[in-house]
C-alpha positions in Angstrom: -15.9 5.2 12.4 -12.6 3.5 11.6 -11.0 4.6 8.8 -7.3 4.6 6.8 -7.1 6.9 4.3 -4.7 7.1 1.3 -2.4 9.9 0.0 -0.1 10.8 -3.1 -1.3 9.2 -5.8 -1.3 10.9 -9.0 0.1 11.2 -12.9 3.7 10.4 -13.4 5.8 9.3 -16.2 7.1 5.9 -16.7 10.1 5.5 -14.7 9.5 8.1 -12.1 8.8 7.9 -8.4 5.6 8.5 -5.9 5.2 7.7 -2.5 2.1 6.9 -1.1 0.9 7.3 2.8 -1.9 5.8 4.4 -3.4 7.1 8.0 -5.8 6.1 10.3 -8.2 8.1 12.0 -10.9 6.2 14.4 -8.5 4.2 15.8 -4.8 3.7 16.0 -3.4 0.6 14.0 0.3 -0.1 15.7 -0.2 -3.1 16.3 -1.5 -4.4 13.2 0.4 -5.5 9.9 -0.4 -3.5 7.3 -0.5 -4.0 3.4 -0.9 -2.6 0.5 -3.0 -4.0 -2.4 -4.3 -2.4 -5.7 -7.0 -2.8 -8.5 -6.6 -2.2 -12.6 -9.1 -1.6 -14.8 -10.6 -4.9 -15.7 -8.5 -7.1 -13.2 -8.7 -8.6 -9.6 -7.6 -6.9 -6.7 -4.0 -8.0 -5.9 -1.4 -7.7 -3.4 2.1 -5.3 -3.6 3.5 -5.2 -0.1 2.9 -5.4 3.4 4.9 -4.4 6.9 4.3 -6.3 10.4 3.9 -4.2 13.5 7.2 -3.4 14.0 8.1 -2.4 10.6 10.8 -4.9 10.7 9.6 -7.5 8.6 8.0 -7.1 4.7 7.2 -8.9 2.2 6.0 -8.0 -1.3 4.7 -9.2 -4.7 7.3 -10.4 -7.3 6.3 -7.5 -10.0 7.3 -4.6 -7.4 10.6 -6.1 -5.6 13.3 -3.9 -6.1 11.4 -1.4 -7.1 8.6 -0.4 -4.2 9.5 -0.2 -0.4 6.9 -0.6 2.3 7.9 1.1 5.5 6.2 2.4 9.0 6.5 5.8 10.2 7.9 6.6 13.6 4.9 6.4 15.6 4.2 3.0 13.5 0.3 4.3 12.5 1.5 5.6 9.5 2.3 3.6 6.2 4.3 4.3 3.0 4.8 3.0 -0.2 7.9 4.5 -2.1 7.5 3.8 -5.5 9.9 3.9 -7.9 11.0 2.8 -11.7 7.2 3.0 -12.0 5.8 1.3 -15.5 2.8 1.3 -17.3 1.3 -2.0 -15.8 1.8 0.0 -12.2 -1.4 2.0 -13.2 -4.1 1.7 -10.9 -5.9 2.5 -7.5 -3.5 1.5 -4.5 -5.6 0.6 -0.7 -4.4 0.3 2.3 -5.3 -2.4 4.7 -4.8 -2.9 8.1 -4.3 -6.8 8.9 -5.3 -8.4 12.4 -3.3 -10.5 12.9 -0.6 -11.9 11.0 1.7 -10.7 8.3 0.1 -11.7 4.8 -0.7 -11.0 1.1 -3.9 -12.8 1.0 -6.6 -9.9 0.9 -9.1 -11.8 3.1 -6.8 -11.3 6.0 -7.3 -8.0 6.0 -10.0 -6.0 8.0 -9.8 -2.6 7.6 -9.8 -0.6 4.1 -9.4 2.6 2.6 -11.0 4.0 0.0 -7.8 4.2 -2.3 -5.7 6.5 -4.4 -5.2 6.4 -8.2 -1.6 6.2 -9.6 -1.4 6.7 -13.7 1.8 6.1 -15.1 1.7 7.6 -18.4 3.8 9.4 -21.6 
């Protein structure tokens, strides 16, 4: 069974700094783009950041430029998503995806999900 599964989420003040990882295990994804999207209480699903294969190329939503940074890890199946200057609207659970094909932030591009990770940004 293909899976990517998400890590470091968690509590953290306004204004502080996580970095999340996603990994595969089924299958290796270094070939893929990958993205990261996320979910608030009460909203839509919507997109943050995303990497091509190479890690060379990103792209990411307006609300997080400056601010988040999408990169690969060495072996290129691993994805991270430093986050810093986090806010209060930044709360909510953050999924990987694994795109086949082209580099995008439209959710239906995506294939392959995990199951997410919480991040609460609160005094």
């Amino acid at each position: 069974q293909v899976q990517l599964v998400e890590s470091g989420g968690g509590l953290v003040q306004p204004g502080g700094s996580l970095r999340l990882s996603c990994a595969p295990s089924g299958r290796t994804f270094g070939t893929f783009a990958m993205g990261w999207f996320r979910q608030a209480p009460g909203k839509e699903r919507e997109f943050v950041a995303a990497v091509d294969w190479s890690g060379g190329s990103t792209i990411y939503a307006d609300s997080v430029k400056g601010r988040f940074t999408i990169s690969r890890g060495n072996a290129k199946n691993t994805v991270y998503l430093q986050m810093n200057s986090l806010a209060l609207e930044d709360t909510a659970v953050y999924y990987c995806a694994a795109s086949v094909g082209r580099l995008t932030g439209y959710s239906s591009d995506y294939a392959y999900w995990g199951q997410g990770t919480q991040v609460t940004v609160s005094s």
